[in-house]
N, C-alpha and C positions, 0 to 999 in steps of 0.2 A: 550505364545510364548516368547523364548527369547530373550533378544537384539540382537544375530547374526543372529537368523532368521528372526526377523524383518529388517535389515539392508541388509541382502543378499536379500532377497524379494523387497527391494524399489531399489537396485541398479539395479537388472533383471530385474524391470518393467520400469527401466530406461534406459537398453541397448532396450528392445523389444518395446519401445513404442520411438525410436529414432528417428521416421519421424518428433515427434512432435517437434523435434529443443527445448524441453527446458532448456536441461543440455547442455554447454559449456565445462562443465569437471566433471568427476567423481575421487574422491578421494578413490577409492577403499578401496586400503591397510589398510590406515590410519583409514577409519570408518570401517572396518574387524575386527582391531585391537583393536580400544575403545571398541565394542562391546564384542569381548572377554572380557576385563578387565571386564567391567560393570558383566556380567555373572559370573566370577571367585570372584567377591567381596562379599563377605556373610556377611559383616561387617552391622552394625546398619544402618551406613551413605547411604549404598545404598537403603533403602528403606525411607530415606527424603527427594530423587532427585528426584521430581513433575513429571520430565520428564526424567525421566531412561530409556533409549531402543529407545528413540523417530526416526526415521531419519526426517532429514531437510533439507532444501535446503536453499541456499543463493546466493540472488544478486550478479551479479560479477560487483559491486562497492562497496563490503565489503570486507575486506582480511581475506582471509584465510590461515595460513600457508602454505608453501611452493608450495602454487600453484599461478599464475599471476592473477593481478587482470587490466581487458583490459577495464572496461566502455564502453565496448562496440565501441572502437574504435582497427580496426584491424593495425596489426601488432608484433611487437617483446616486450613483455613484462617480464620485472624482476617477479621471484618470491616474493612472500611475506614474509616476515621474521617472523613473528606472527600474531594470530589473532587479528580481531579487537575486541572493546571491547563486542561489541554484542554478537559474537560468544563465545568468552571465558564464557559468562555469561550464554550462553545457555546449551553451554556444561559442565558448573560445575553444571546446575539441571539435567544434566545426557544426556541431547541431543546429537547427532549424526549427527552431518554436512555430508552428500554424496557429496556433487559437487557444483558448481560454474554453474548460473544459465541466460539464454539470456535476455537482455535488450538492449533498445534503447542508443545509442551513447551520451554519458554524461547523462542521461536521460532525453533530453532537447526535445522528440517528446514522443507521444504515438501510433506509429502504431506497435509498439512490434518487430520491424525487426533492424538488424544491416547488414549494408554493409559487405560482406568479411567473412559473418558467415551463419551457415543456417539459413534458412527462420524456423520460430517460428509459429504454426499452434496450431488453438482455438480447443483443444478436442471435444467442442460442436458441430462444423460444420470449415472445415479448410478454406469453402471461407470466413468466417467472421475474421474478427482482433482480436485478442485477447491481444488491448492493451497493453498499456504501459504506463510507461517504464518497469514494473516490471513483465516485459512481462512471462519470462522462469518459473518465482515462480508462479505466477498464474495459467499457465497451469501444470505446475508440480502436485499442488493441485487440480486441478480443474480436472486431467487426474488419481487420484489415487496414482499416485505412492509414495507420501510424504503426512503425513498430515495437514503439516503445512512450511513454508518458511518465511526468510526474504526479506521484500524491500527496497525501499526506496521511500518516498510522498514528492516534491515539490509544486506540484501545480494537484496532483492526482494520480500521478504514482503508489500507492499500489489501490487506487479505483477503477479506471477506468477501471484494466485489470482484478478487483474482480467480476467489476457490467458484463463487455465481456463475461467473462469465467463461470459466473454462481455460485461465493464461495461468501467468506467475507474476505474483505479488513478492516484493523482496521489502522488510522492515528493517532499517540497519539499526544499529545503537543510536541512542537519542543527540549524542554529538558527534556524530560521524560527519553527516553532512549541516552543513551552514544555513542556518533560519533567515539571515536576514532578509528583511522585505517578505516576509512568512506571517499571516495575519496572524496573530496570537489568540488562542483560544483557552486553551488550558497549557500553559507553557511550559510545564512541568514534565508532560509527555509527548507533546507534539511531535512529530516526525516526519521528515521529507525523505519520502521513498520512490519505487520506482517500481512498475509495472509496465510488462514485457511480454513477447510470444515464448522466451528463452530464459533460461539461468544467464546462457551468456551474454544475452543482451543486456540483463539487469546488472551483470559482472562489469559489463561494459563503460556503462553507465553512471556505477557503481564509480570507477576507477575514475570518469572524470569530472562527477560531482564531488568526492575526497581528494585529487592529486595524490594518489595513492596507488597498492597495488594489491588486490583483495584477491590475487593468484598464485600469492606465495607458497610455495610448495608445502603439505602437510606433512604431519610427523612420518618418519621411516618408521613404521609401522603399520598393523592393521586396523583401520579405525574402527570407532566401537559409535554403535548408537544404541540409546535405551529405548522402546517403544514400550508408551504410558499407558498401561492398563487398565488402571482407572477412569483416564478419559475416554481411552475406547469404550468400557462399561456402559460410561454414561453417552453413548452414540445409538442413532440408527443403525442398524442392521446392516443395510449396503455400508456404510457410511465405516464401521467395525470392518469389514471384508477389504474395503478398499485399502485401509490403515496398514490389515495385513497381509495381502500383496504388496504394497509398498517395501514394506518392511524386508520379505521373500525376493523380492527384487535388487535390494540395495544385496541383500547375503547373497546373491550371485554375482552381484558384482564385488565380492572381496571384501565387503563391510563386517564389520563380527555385529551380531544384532542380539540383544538382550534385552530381557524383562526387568521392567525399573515401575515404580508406582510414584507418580509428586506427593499427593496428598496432602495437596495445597490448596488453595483458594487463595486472591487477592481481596479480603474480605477487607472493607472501610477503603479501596476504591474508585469506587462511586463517591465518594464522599470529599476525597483529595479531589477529586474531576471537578466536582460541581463548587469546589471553596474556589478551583481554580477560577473557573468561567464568570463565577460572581465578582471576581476580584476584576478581571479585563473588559465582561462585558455588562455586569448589572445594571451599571448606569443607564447605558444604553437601551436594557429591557423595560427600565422604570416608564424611560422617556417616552418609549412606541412599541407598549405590549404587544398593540395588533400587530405588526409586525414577524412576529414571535412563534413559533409554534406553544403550543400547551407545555410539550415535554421541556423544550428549553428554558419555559419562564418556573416550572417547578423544577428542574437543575437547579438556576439563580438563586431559587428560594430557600433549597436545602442546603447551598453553599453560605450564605450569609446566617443561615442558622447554626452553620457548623462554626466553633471558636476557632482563634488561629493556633492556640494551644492543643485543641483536638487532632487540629488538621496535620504540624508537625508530628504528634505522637504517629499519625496515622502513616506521614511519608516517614517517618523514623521507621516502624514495622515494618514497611515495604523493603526500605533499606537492609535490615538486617535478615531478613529472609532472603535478599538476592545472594548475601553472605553464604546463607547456611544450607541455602539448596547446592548454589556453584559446588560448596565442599560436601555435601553429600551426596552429588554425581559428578565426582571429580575423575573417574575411571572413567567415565564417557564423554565423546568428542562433542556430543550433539543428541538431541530427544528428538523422538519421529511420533506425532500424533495428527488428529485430525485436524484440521485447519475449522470448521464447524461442526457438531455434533450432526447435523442432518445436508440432504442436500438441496441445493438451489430451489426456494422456497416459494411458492405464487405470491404476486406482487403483495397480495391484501394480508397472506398469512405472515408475513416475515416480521419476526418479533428482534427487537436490538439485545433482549435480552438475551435470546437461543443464536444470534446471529455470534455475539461477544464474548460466551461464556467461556470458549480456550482464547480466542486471539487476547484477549484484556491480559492472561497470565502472562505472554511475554512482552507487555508493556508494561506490567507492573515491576518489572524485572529486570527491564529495559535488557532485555536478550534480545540480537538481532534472528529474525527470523526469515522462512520463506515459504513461502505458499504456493505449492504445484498442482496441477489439473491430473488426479488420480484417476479418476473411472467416472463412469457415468450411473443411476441406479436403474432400476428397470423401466420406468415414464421417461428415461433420458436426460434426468437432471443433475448436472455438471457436481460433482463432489471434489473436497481440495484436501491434502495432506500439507502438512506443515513439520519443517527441521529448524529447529533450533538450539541455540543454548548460550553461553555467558561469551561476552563480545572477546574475550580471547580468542576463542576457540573457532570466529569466525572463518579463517582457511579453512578449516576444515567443514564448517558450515555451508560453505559454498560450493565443496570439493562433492559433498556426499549430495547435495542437490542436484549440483551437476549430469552424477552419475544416476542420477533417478528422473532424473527430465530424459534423461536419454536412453533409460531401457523402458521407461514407458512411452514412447514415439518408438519405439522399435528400432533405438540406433545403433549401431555397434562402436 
């Protein structure tokens, strides 16, 4: 197939699949156009673009040339003068941006909706949420139409609407991939990530947003993963089973699997978040509260109450806990827990709180992570397992993902 037919094809399943709210704009012309070139170039170089022909989708809190980038807060927005760095990087391994994609307002909630835009509906089942914030990429991927999107992870935003929607959500380390042209929101932890049908598309992905190679061969040895106790504990039912099938799965595939407890919490948090978003966008919330949702204008509020002497004690604790956990699971390769304590939740029940309460741990940790589509419960709503641990150990991170995307698809 060639890149115009692949790109004409995701843009029509993007006009005909438009109930689901998850394109905010389509860049027609423009990815019509790449796609030609890519087809008309017979040169050497086009057959070393990883990702020649690909289409994709991207957050609209990334910029994209010439189209506005709104974070998901309505109103009148400037175009973009160029890409952000992401994009440019995607599209020089041959990638194909189609459109600008629905997210939650700054991405400071996860039920996947924004005021003043359409309503953003879970392919799986549209009374369920399909999370957020990286709401539009997730169903984009999760509905067909792209194989692959960018987002953005603060405190779970590419997981959450991975583990909803039923794909894979991949969080790298917080400087892995390049922000620039990345609306700043809480810049502390912002993260541009990537949500996928596959590990390896996110690996894919992965390699040409870093110029890297995130396939480096893991230790000669057998690798070890801790599965978290505690967080199972504090799970649903399905939500615990699912955890440990995963777990039984990866030990058939050659992983040694062990019981480990965090017993942890990212406590004061919320509090780094919201001094953040006070600091980039308070002004702005003074200017045009209406604007605003409720929860965003009391973020700002508990942000500028916090001192900036609190706020460094606060990211100082963060810091020395990523210390002290790395060295007290320093015999394992990687943690295997739930990606959210329950599963894909009805639109109106989903609480940011129950959506965030493991994903925020490996932002506060800055662990890169990954979020796979485990089981379903018994109403059929999508549940998500999550691997991670300290950005060394990411080969391995990817390696034991790998092999658990592929014994639950049934691959050999």
């Amino acid at each position: 197939m060639t890149a115009r037919e692949r790109v004409e094809r995701a843009l029509a399943s993007a006009e005909e699949r438009s109930e689901l709210g998850a394109f905010w704009a389509l860049d027609r012309e423009r990815a019509l156009n790449r796609a030609r070139r890519l087809d008309a170039d017979d040169s050497h170089a086009y057959g070393l673009r990883p990702m020649a022909g690909v289409p994709v989708a991207i957050k609209d809190i990334l910029d994209m040339r010439e189209l506005p980038t709104t974070v998901g807060v309505a109103g009148r927005h400037p175009s973009a003068r160029s890409d952000c760095a992401a994009v440019r990087r995607l599209k020089a391994a041959g990638a194909i941006p189609i459109g600008k994609t629905a997210m939650d307002p700054l991405g400071a909630t996860t039920s996947g909706q924004a005021p003043g835009f359409a309503p953003c509906r879970n392919p799986v089942d549209a009374r369920l949420s399909p999370g957020g914030s990286s709401s539009g990429s997730a169903v984009a991927v999760a509905a067909g139409i792209v194989p692959l999107a960018l987002g953005t992870d603060t405190a779970g935003s590419i997981r959450i609407p991975a583990a909803y929607c039923g794909i894979v959500g991949f969080k790298p380390a917080l400087s892995d991939v390049p922000r620039r042209g990345c609306v700043p929101v809480m810049p502390g932890f912002d993260t541009v990530g990537v949500l996928a049908a596959s590990v390896g598309d996110c690996v894919l992905a992965y390699n040409a947003l870093t110029g890297g190679d995130a396939t480096r061969p893991p230790p000669r040895r057998a690798l070890r993963v801790a599965v978290l106790d505690d967080l199972i504990e504090e799970s649903e039912e399905p939500v615990a089973r699912a955890c440990e099938l995963a777990g039984a799965e990866l030990e058939r595939a050659g992983v040694r699997v062990e019981r480990a407890r965090l017993d942890w919490r990212p406590r004061g948090f919320g509090r780094v978040l919201g001094y953040e978003m006070a600091q980039t966008w308070g002004e702005e919330v003074s200017r045009t509260p209406a604007c605003f949702s409720e929860i965003i204008r009391e973020t700002v509020e508990m942000g500028r109450r916090t001192a900036q002497v609190d706020y460094r004690e606060a990211k100082g604790a963060l810091e020395r806990a990523r210390v002290d956990l790395a060295r007290g699971l320093q015999r394992f390769d990687a943690v295997l827990c739930p990606t959210v304590p329950a599963a894909a939740p009805d639109l109106e029940a989903e609480s940011v709180r129950v959506s965030t309460r493991f994903t925020r741990i490996f932002n506060a940790l800055d662990w890169p992570a990954v979020s796979l589509p485990a089981s379903r419960d018994p109403d059929g709503r999508p549940i998500g397992v999550q691997i991670g641990g300290p950005a060394p150990r990411l080969g391995a991170i990817l390696d034991m993902s790998t092999k658990l995307d592929r014994a639950l698809r049934g691959a050999t």
